[in-house]
C-alpha positions as CSV (number, residue, x, y, z in Angstrom):
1,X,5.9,-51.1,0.3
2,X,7.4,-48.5,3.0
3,X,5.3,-46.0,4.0
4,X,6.5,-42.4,3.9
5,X,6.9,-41.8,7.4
6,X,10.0,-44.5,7.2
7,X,11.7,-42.3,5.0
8,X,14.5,-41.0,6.9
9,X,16.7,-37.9,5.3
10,X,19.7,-36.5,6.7
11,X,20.4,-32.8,7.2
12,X,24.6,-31.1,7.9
13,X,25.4,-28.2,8.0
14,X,28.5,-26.1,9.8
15,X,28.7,-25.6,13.2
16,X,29.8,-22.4,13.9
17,X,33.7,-23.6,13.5
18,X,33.0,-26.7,15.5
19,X,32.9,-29.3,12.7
20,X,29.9,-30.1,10.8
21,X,26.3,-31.2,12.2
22,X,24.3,-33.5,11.5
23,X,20.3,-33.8,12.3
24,X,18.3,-37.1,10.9
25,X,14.8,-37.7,10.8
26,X,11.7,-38.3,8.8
27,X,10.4,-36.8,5.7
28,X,7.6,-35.1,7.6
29,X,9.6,-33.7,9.6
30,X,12.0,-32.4,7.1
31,X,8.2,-31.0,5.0
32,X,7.4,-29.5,8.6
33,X,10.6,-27.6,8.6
34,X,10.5,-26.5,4.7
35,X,6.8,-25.1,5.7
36,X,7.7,-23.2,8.4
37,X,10.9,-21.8,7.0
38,X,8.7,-19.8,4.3
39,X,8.0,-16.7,5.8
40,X,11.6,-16.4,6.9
41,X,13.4,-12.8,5.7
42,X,16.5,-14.5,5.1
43,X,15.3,-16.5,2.4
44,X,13.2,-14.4,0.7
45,X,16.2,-11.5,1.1
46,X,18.5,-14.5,-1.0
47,X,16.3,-15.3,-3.3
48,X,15.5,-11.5,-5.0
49,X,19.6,-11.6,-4.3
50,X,19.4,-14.7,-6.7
51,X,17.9,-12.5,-9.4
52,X,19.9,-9.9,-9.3
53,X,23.0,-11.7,-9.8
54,X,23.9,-10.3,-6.2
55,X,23.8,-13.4,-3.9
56,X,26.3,-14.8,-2.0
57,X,26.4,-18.6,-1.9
58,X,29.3,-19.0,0.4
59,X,27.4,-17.4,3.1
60,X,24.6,-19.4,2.0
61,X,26.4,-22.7,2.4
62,X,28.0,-21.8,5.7
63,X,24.2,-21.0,7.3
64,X,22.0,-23.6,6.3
65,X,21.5,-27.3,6.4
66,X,22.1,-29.3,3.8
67,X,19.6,-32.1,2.6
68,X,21.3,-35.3,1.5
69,X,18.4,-37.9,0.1
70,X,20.1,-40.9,-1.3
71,X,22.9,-41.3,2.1
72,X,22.3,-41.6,5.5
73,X,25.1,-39.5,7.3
74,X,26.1,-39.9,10.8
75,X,29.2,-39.5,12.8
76,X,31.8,-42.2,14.9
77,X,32.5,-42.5,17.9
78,X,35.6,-40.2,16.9
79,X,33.1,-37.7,15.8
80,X,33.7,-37.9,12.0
81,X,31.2,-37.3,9.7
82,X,30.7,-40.3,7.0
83,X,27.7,-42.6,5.3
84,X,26.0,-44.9,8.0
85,X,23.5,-45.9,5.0
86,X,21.4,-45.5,1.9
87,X,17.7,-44.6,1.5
88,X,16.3,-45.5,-1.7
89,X,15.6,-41.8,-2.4
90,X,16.8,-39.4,-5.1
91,X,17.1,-35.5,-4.9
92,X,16.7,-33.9,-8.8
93,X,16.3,-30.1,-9.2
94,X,15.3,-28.6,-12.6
95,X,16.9,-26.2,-14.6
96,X,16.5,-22.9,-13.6
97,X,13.4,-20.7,-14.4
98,X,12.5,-17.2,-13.6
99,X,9.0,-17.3,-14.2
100,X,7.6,-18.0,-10.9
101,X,3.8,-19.0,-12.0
102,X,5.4,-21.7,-14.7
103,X,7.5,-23.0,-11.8
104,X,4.2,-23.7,-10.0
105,X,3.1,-25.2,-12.6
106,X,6.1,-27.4,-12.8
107,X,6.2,-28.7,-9.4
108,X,2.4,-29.5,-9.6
109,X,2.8,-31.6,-12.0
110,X,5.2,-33.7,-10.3
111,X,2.9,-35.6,-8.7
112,X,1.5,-36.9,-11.7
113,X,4.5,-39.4,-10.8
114,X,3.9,-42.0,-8.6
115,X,7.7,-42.2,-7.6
116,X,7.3,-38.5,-6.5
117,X,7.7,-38.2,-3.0
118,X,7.5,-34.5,-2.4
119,X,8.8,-31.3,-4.5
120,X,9.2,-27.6,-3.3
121,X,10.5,-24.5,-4.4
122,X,15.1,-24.5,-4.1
123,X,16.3,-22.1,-1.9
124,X,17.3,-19.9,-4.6
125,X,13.9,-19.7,-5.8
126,X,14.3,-20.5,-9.3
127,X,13.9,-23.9,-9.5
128,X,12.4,-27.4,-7.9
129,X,13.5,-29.5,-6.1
130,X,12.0,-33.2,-6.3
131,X,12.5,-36.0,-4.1
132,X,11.9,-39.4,-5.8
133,X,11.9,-42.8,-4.5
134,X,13.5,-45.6,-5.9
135,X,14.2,-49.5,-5.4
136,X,15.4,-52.2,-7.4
137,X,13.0,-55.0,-9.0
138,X,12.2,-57.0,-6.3
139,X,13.3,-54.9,-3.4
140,X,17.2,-56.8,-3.4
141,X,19.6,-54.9,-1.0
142,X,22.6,-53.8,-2.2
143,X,25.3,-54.0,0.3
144,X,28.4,-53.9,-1.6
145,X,29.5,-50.1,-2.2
146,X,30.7,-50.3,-5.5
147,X,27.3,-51.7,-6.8
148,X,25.2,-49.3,-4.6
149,X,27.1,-46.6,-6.7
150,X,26.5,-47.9,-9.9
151,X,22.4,-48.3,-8.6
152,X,22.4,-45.0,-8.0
153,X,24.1,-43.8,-10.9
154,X,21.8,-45.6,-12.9
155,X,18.4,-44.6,-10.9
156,X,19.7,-40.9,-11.4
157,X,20.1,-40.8,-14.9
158,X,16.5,-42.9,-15.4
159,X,14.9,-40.7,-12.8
160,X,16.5,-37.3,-14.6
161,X,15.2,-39.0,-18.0
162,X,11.6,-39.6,-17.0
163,X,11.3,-36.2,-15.1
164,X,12.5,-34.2,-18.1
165,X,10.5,-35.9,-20.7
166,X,7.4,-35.3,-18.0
167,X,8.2,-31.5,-17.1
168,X,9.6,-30.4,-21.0
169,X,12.5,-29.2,-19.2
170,X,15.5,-30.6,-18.1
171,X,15.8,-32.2,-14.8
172,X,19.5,-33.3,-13.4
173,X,20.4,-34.3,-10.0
174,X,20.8,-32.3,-7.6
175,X,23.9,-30.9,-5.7
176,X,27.2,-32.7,-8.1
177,X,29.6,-30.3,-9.0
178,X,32.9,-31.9,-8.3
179,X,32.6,-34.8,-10.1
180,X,31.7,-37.1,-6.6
181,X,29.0,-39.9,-6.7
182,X,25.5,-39.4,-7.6
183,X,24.9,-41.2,-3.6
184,X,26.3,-37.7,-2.2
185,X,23.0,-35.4,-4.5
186,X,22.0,-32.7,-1.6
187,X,19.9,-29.2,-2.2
188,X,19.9,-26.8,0.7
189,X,16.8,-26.7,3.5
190,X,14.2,-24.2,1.5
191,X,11.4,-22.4,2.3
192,X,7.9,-23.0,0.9
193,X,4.2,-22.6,1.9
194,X,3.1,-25.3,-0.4
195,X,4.8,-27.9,-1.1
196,X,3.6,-31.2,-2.8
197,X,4.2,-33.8,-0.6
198,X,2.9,-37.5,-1.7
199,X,0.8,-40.0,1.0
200,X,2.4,-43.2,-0.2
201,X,4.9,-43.0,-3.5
202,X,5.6,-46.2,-4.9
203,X,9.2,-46.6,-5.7
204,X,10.3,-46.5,-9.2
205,X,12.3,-49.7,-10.3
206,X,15.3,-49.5,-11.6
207,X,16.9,-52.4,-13.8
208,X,20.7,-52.8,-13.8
209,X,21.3,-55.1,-16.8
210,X,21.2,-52.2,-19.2
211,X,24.2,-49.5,-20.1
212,X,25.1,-46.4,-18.0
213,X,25.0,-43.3,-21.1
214,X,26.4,-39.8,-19.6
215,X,24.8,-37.9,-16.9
216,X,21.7,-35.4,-18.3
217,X,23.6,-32.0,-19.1
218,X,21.6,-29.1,-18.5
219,X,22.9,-27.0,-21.2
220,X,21.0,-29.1,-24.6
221,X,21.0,-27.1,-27.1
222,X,18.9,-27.4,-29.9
223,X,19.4,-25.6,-33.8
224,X,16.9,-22.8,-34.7
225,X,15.3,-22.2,-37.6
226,X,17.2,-19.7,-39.6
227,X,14.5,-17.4,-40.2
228,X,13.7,-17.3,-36.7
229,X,16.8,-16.5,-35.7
230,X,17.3,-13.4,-38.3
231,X,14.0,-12.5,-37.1
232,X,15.4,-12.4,-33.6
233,X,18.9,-10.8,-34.9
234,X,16.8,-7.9,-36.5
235,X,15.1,-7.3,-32.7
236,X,18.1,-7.7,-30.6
237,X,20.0,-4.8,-33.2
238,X,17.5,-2.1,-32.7
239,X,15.7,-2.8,-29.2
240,X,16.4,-4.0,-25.6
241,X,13.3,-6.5,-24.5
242,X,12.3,-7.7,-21.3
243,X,9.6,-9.2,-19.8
244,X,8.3,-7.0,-16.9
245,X,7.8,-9.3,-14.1
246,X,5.1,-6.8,-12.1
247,X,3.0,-5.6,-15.3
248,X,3.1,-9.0,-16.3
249,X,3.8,-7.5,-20.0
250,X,6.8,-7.5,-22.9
251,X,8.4,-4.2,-23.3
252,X,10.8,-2.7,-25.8
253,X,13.6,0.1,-25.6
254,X,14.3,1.6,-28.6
255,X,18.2,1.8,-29.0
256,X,18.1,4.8,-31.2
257,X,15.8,6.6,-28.3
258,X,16.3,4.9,-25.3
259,X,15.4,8.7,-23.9
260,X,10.9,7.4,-24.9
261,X,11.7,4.8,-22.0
262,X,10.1,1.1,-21.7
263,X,7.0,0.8,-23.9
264,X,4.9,-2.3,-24.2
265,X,5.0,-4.4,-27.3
266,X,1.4,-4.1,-27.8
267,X,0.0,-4.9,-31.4
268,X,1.1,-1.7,-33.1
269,X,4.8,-2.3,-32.0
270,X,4.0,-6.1,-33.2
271,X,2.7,-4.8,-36.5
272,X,5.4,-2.4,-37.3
273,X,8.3,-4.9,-36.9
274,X,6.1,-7.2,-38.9
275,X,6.6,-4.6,-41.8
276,X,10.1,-3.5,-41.0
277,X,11.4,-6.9,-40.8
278,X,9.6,-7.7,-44.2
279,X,11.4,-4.6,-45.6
280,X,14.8,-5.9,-44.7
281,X,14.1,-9.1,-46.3
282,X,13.2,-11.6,-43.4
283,X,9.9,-13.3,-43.7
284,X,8.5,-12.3,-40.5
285,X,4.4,-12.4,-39.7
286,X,3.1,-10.5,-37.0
287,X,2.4,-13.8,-35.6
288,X,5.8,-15.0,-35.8
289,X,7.2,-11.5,-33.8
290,X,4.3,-12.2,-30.8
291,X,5.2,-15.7,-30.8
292,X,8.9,-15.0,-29.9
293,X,7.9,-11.5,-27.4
294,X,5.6,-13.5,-25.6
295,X,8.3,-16.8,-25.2
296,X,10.6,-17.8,-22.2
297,X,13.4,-16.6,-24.7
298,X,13.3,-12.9,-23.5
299,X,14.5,-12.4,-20.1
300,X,12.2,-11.9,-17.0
301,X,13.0,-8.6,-15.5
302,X,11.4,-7.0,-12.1
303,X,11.9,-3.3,-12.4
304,X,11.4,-2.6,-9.3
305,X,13.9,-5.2,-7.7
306,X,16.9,-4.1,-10.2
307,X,16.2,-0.5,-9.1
308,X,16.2,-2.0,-5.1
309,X,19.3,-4.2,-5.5
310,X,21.4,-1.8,-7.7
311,X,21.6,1.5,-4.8
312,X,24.8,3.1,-4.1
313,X,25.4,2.8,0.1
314,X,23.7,5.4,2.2
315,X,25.3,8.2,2.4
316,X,24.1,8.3,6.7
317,X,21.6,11.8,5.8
318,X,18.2,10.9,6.5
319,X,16.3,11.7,3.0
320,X,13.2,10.1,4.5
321,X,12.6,12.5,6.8
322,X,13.6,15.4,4.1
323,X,11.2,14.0,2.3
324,X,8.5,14.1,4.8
325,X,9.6,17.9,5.5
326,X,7.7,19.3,1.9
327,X,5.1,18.6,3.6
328,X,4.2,20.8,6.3
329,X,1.4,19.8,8.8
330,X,0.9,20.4,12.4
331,X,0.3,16.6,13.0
332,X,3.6,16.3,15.4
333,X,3.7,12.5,14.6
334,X,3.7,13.1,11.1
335,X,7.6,12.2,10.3
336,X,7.6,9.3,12.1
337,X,3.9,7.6,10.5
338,X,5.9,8.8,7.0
339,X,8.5,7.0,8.0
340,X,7.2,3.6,9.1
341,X,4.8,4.1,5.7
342,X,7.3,4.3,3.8
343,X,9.7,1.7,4.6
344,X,6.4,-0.3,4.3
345,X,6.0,0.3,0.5
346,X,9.7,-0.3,-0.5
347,X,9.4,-4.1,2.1
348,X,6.3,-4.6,0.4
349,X,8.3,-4.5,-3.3
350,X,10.9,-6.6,-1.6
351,X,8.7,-9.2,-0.7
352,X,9.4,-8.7,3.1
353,X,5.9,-8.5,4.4
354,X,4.9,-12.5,3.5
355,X,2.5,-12.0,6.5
356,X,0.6,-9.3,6.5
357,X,0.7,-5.9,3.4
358,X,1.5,-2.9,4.6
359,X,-1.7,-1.5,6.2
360,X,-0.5,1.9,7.1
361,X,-2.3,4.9,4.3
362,X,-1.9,8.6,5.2
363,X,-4.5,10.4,3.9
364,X,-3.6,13.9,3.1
365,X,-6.2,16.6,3.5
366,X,-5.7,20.4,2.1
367,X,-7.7,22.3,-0.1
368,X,-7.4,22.0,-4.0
369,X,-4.0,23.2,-5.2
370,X,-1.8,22.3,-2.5
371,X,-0.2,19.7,-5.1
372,X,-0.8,16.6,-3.0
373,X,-1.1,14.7,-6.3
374,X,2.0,15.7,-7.2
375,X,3.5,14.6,-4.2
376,X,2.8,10.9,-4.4
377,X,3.7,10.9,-8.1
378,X,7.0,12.0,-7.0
379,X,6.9,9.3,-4.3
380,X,8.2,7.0,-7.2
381,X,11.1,7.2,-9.2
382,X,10.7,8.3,-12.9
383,X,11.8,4.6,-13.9
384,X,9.1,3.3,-11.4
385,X,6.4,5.9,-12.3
386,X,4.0,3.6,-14.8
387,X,3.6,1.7,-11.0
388,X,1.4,5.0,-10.1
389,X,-2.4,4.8,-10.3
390,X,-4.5,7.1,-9.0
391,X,-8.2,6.6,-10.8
392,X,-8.9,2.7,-9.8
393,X,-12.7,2.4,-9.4
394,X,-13.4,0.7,-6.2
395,X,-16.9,-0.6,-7.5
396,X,-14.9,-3.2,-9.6
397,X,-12.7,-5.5,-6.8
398,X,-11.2,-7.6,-9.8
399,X,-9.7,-4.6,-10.8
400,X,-8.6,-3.5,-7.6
401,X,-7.1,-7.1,-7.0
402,X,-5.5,-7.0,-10.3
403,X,-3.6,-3.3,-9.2
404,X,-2.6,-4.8,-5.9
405,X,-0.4,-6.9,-7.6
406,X,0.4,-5.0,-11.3
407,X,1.1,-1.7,-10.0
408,X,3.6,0.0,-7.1
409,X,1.6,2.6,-5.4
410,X,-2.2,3.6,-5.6
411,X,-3.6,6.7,-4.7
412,X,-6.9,6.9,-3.6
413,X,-7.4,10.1,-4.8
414,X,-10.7,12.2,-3.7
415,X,-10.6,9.6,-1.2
416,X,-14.3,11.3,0.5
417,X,-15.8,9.9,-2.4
418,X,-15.3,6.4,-1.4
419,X,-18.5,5.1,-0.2
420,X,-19.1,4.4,3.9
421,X,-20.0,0.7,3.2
422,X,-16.8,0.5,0.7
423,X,-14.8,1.8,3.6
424,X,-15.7,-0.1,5.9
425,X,-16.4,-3.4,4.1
426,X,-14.1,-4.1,1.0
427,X,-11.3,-1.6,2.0
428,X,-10.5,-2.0,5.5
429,X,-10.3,-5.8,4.9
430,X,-8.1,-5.3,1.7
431,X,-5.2,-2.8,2.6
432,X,-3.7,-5.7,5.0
433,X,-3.9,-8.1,2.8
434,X,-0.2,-9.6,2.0
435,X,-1.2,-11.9,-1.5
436,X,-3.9,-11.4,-3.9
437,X,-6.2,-14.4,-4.7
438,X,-7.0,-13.6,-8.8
439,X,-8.2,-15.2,-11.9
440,X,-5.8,-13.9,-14.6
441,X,-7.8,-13.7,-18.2
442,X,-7.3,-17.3,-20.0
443,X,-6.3,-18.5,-16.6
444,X,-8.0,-21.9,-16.0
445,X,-7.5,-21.1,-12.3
446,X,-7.2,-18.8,-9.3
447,X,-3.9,-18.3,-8.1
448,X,-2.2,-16.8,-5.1
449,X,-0.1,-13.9,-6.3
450,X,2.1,-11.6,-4.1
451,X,0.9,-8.0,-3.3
452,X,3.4,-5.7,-4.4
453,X,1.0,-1.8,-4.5
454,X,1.0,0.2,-0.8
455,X,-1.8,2.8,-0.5
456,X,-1.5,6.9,0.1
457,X,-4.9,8.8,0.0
458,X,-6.0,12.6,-0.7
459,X,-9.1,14.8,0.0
460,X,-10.3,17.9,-0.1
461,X,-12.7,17.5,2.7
462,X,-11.9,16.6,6.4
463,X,-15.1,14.7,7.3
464,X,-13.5,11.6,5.1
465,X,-13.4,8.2,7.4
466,X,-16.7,6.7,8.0
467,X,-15.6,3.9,10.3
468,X,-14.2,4.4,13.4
469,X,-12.9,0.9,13.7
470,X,-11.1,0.9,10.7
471,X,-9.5,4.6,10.7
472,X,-6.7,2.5,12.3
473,X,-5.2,1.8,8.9
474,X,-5.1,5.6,7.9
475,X,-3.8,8.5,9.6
476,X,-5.4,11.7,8.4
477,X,-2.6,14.6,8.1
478,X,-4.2,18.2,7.2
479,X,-1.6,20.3,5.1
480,X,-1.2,24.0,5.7
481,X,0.4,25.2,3.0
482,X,1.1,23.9,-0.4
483,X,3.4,21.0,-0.7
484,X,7.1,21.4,-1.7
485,X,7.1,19.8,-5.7
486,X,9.9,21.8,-7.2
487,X,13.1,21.1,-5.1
488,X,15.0,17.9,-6.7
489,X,14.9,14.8,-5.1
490,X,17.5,12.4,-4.6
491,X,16.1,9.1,-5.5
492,X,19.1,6.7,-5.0
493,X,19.8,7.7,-1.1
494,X,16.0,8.1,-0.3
495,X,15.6,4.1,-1.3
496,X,19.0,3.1,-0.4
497,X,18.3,4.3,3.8
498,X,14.7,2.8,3.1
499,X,16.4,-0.5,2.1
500,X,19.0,-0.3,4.9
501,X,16.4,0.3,7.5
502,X,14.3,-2.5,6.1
503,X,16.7,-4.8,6.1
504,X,18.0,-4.4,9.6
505,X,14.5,-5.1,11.3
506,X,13.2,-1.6,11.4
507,X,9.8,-1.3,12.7
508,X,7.3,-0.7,9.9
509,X,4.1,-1.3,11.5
510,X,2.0,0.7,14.5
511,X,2.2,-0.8,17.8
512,X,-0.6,-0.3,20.2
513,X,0.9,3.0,21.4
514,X,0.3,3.9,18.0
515,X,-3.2,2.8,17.3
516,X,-4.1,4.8,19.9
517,X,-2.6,7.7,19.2
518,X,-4.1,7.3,15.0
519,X,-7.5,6.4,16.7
520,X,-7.7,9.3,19.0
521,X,-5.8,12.1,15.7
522,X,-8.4,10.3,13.4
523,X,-11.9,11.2,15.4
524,X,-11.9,14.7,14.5
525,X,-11.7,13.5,10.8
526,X,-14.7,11.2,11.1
527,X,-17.9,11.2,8.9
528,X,-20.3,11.1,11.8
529,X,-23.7,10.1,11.6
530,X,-26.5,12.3,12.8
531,X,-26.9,10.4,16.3
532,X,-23.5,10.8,16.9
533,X,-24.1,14.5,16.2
534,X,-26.7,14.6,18.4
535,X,-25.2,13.0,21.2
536,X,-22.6,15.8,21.3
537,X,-25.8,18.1,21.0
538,X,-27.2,16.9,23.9
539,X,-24.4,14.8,26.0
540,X,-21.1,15.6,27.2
541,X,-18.4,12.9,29.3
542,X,-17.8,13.4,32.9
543,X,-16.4,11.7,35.5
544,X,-17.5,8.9,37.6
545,X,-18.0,11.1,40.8
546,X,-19.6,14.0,39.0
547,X,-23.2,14.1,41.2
548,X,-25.2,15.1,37.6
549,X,-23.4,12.4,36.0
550,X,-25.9,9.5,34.8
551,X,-24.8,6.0,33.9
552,X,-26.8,5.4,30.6
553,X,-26.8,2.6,28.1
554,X,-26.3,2.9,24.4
555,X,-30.0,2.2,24.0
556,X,-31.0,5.0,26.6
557,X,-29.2,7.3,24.9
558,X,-30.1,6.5,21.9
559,X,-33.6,6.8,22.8
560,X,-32.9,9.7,24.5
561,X,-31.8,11.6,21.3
562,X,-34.5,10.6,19.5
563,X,-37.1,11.9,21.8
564,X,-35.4,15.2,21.6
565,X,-34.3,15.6,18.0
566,X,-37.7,13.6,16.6
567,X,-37.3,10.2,15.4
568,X,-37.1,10.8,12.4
569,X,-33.6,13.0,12.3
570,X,-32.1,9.9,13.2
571,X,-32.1,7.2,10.9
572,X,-28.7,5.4,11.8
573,X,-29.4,1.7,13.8
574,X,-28.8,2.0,17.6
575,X,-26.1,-1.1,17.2
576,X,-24.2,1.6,14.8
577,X,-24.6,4.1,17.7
578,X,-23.2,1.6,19.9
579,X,-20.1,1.2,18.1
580,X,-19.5,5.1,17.9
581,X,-19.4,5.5,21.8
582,X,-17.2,2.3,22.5
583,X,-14.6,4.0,20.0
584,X,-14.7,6.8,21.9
585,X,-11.7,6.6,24.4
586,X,-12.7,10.1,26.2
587,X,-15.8,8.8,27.6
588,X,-15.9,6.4,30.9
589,X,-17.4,3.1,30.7
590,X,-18.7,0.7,33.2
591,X,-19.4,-2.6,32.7
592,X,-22.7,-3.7,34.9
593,X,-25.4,-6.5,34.5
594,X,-27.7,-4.7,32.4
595,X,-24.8,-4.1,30.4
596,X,-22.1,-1.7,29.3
597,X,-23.4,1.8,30.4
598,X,-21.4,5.0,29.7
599,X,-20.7,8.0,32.2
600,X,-22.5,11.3,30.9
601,X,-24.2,14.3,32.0
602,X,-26.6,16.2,29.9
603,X,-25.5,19.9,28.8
604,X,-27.1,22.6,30.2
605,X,-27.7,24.6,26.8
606,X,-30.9,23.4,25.0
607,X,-30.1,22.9,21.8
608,X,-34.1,23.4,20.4
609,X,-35.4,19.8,21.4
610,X,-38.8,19.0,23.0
């Protein structure tokens, strides 16, 4: 038996105009390659292309390799491409399938084959593509070309057989569309974190003294009962369904008043059509209605992406920046943090920020009344508004997990009363996260879902952020008068110059220049402890040539307070004191052998201490 490492594959692909190029090598390479390629932009760009029935596979076959399984291609010594060989492999892909979780499912359980030799997601996202190896009965050669084709021929429409009846879907090979030999099956390169890739497949044997029946099709169709299908008749004439791809949940829009929106078809939409449909004669039981809402028969729809891939071209006015005008602050970097924020929460719905989530919150401050509610509302579009939440309970983490990935944009509203050890334990680590690890109910496992919510926060008070390393995420913006809620907003050229921007590379993220600019804004906005009162009290930076400056540790200091203020008015640990002076960027620090000391000089006032 070969191992897998003999497997050699060949990848072509254009040249930019200079004829076609070829690259050979192993299948761990090839895996390698597939790996790596899955946090690439392009690719996920194509595929939420693929969805929208925007994608353009010309481009698509001009830019990327091609991966031909069953051939081994090489070129002459005139530099012509043709077959140098065969390899005993087959490429199949299934039948396309929008639901991503059932396609996980799928190519997980390709390895209950032993033939498989590795499966991954297609380029276009939708399907999967399996790689399975193949031999005849005793491992004969076949060097004649007419009965290679004919092997191959016969091991696709076995392998394409088996796969089907395994998967319950239909499985055909990969690539044929102009009638050419099953030998010349190829899929393009992919992208794809996890792919199953198999230590040692054992070929699957394929006996030729049998007949060759007609390639799979992928188009079976098979006869519905006829109750079913006026059952189905009576939904489609009064309501458009989909399934919503981010609330994970069948809606209905009434024809008659499409004005009410998409509502879910939650049991008393269930019940009702029961009864309706019984009323126009159709023997329909509540059961039977859920059964078909809750099938792969109604279309898989992602809200959020239609809206996206459906924008009229920017118009060139920048509507961003309009809309970070209603707000008026004297934070001078305020348009520009906006900015970057926001073309982090429309990436984030594209599916742009594979890496890392977008980590940026502002965190508006004003007194009650200033509307700030209202202005994240409006953040969304009214199609896009059931993705608002603004009263998640941070003391339940499922639940937040679950809104990561359910819903579009959270406000943490009365943000101050978020707790200091939520802050700075379960929050900071959470806002950068870029996929949600979750346990759907019924689910029999935990699963890797993409993030698709970005955060905004509001207070009343400004002595919100508790930790000083993490403030980095937010940047707090005080609001001097109330926010502009009234004058209309155009939605389509707001998302259309955020979708521009995003897609040509636009930076979305703070550098360091920025970090230190937030850390430095943020201080006057932190929750301080009473030490770090008390050092202000007591203490006051200076410079390293100052002659009453002292070089004290954090200990000394701390210690120092203490003595002055009485024990116990400070309660806070003097590691916690620690980390409030090295955040502070004002204050000199040298590093010496008994430690990190810190450049001070006592104030002359006496604030009442001993």
């Amino acid at each position: 038996m070969e191992k897998q490492d003999t497997i050699v594959l060949s990848l072509v692909k254009d040249d930019r105009g200079k004829g076609q190029k070829v690259w050979t090598t192993n299948i761990d390479r090839v895996m390698d390659k597939i790996i790596k390629d899955a946090d690439d932009d392009a690719i996920a760009n194509f595929r939420l292309e693929v969805r929208n029935g925007v994608a353009n596979y010309s481009a698509v076959d001009n830019g990327r390799y091609r991966l031909y399984a069953s051939v081994r291609m090489g070129k002459d010594n005139n530099g012509v491409m043709g077959i140098t060989g065969h390899t005993g492999v087959l490429v199949l892909n299934t039948v396309q399938v929008a639901d991503t979780k059932i396609l996980e499912q799928l190519k997980m359980a390709t390895i209950m084959m032993p033939s498989t030799i590795a499966a991954f997601n297609s380029l276009s996202g939708n399907q999967i593509v399996i790689l399975v190896r193949v031999c005849l009965p005793n491992r004969e050669t076949l060097d004649d070309e007419s009965a290679r084709d004919l092997f191959y021929t016969k091991a696709y429409q076995e392998a394409a057989d088996i796969y089907s009846g395994l998967l319950h879907i239909d499985v055909v090979p990969a690539g044929i569309k102009d009638g050419s030999s099953p030998m010349m099956a190829w899929c393009h390169m992919s992208g794809d974190k996890k792919p199953i890739i198999a230590d040692s497949p054992t070929p699957m044997k394929i006996v030729m003294d049998s007949t060759i029946a007609e390639m799979p099709r992928s188009n079976r169709i098979q006869d519905e009962d006829n109750e079913t299908s006026r059952l189905v008749a009576f939904l489609d004439e009064r309501f458009e369904l989909r399934f919503n791809r981010v609330k994970r949940t069948t809606e209905y829009l009434d024809k008659l008043r499409p004005h009410l929106g998409w509502r879910a078809a939650d049991l008393r939409f269930i019940n009702g059509v029961a009864i309706d449909a019984s009323q126009a004669g159709i023997k329909a039981r509540p059961k039977d209605v859920s059964i078909y809402l809750n099938s792969s028969k109604i279309k898989i729809s992602d809200p959020t992406e239609e809206l996206l891939y459906n924008l009229q071209k920017w118009d060139g006015h920048d509507h961003i920046g309009d809309m970070a005008d209603r707000v008026k602050t004297s934070l001078p970097q305020w348009k520009k943090w906006f900015r970057m924020w926001f073309l982090g929460l429309v990436a984030q719905w594209m599916g742009y920020n594979s890496r890392f989530g977008n980590s940026i919150v502002p965190l508006l401050i004003s007194p009650q009344g200033y509307r700030k509610s209202t202005f994240c509302r409006q953040l969304l579009p009214p199609q896009l508004r059931w993705g608002y939440l603004d009263n998640l309970k941070f003391t339940d983490q499922k639940q937040v997990m679950t809104a990561m990935t359910d819903q579009l944009l959270i406000n943490l509203d009365e943000f101050n009363s978020i707790s200091k050890k939520t802050q700075e334990g379960f929050l900071k680590n959470t806002i950068q996260l870029a996929e949600i690890a979750i346990k759907r109910p019924y689910a029999r496992h935990i699963e890797q879902e993409r993030r698709r919510a970005s955060f905004i926060a509001t207070s009343n008070m400004t002595d919100v952020l508790s930790d000083p390393s993490g403030s980095r995420r937010f940047f707090a913006v005080e609001v001097t008068e109330p926010i502009d809620t009234d004058t209309k907003i155009n939605y389509e050229q707001l998302y259309a110059q955020a979708v521009e921007a995003v897609r040509n590379g636009e930076r979305r993220w703070f550098d360091q220049k920025d970090i230190d600019e937030v850390m430095a804004h943020n201080r006057k906005y932190a929750m301080l402890s009473s030490a770090d009162m008390y050092f202000n009290d007591y203490f006051e930076t200076a410079d390293a040539n100052d002659e009453d400056a002292k070089r004290l540790t954090a200990t000394e200091i701390y210690d120092y307070i203490r003595k002055r203020a009485g024990a116990s008015a400070v309660n806070e640990s003097v590691r916690a004191f620690g980390r409030y002076l090295s955040n502070l960027t004002e204050i000199t620090k040298v590093h010496t052998r008994r430690g990190t000391v810190y450049v001070v000089k006592e104030r002359k006032k006496d604030y009442g201490g001993q």
